[in-house]
C-alpha positions as CSV (number, residue, x, y, z in Angstrom):
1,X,21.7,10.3,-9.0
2,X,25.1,9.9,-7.4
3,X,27.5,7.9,-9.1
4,X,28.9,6.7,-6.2
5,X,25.7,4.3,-5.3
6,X,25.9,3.3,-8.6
7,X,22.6,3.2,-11.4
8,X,19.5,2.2,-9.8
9,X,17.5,-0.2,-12.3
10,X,14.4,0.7,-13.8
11,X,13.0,-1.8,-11.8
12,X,13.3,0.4,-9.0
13,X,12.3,3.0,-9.8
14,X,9.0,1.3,-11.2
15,X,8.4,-0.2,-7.6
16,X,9.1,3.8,-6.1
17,X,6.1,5.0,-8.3
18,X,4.2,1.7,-7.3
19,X,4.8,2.2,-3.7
20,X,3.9,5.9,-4.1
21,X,0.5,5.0,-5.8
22,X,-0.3,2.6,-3.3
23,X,-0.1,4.6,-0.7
24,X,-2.2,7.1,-2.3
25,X,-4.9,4.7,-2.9
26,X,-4.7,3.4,0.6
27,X,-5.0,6.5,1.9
28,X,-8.2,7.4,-0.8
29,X,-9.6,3.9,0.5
30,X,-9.6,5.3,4.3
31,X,-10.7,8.5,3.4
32,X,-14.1,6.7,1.1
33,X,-14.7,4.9,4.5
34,X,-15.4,7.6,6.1
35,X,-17.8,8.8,3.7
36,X,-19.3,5.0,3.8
37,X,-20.1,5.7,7.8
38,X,-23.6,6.9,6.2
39,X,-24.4,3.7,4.5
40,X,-26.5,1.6,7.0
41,X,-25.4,-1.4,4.9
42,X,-21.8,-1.0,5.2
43,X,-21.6,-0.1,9.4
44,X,-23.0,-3.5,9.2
45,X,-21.0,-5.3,7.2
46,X,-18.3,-4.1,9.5
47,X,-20.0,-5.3,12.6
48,X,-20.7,-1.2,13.7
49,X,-18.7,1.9,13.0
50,X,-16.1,1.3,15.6
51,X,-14.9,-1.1,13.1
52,X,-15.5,0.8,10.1
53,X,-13.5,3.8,11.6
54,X,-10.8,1.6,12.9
55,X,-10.1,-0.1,8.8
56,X,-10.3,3.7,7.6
57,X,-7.4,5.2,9.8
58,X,-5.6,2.2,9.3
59,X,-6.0,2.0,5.6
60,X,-4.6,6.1,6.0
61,X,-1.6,5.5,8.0
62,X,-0.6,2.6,6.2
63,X,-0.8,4.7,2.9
64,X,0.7,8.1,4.3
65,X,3.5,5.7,6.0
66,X,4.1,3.6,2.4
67,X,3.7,6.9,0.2
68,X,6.8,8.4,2.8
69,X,8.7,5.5,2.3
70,X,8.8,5.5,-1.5
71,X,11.2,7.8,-1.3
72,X,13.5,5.5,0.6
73,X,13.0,2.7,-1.9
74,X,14.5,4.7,-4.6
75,X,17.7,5.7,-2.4
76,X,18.0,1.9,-1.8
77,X,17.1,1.9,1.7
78,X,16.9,-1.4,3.3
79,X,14.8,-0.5,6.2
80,X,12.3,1.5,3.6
81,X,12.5,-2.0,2.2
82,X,11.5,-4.2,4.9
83,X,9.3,-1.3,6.3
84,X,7.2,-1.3,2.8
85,X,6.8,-4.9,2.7
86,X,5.2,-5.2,6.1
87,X,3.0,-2.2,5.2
88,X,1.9,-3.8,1.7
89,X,1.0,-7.0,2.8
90,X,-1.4,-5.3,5.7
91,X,-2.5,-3.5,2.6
92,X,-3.0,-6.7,0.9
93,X,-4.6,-8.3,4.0
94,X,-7.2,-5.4,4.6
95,X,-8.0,-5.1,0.8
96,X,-9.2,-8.6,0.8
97,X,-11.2,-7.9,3.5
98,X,-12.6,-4.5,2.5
99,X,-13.3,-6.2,-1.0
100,X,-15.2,-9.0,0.5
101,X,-17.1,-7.1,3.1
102,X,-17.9,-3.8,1.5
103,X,-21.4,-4.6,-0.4
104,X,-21.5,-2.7,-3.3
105,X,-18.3,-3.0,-6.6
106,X,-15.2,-2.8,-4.8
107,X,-12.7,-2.2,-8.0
108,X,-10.8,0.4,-6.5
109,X,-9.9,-2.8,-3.7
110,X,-9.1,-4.9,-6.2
111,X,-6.6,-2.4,-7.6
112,X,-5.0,-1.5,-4.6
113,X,-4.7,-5.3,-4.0
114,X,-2.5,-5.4,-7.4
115,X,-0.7,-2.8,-6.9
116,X,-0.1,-3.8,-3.7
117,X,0.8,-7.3,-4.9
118,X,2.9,-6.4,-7.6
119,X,5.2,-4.1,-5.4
120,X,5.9,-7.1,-2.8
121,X,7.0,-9.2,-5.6
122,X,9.1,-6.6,-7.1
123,X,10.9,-5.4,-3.9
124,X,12.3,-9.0,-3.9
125,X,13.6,-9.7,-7.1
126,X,17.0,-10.8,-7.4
127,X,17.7,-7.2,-9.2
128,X,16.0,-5.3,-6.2
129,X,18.2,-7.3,-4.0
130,X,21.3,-6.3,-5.5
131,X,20.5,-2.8,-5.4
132,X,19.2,-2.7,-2.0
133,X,22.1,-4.8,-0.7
134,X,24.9,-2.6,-1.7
């Protein structure tokens, strides 16, 4: 790391990997959709595959977009900031719904939600504000 942007707390470097891995389980949750497209029982809960398809490619653009971005949250990039947040509370958003309407043990939701979760709150400590404000 340059010295001239200063140490980056451990913090952030925690929410990089966080972002990272929340990405890559969004991106595993769009790609399980697909998969799910054979499940009578899950095209319904959805209201038809349109749906279904629609929450997958989301759920993979989201994640490819968020896992890109990591990056950018360890340089200390405000926009990668702001960016990421938006993206993890649609993750956070389509979770809950994906948890609630998929019928069989949604853990890997639940997860995703946490993860999701944890890096919101962590982007916005006052020690990831310094750092991202300098």
């Amino acid at each position: 790391m340059s010295t001239a942007q200063g140490s980056r707390p451990v913090t952030i470097t925690i929410i990089g990997v966080l972002a990272f891995i929340a990405g890559a389980i969004d991106m595993v949750s769009g790609v399980v959709l697909f998969f799910l497209l054979a499940v009578p029982e899950v095209v319904d809960g959805f209201g038809g595959t349109g749906p279904l398809i629609t929450a997958a490619i989301a759920s993979i653009i989201v994640g490819l977009i968020t896992a890109v971005l990591a990056g950018g949250l360890l340089r200390g990039s405000q926009p990668a900031r702001l960016i990421v947040t938006v993206l993890q509370v649609i993750s956070i958003i389509g979770s809950l719904f994906l948890a609630v309407a998929y019928l069989g043990i949604p853990v890997g939701e639940w997860i995703g939600l946490a993860v999701s979760a944890l890096v919101v709150i962590l982007l916005w400590t006052p020690k990831a504000s310094a750092f991202f404000t300098r």
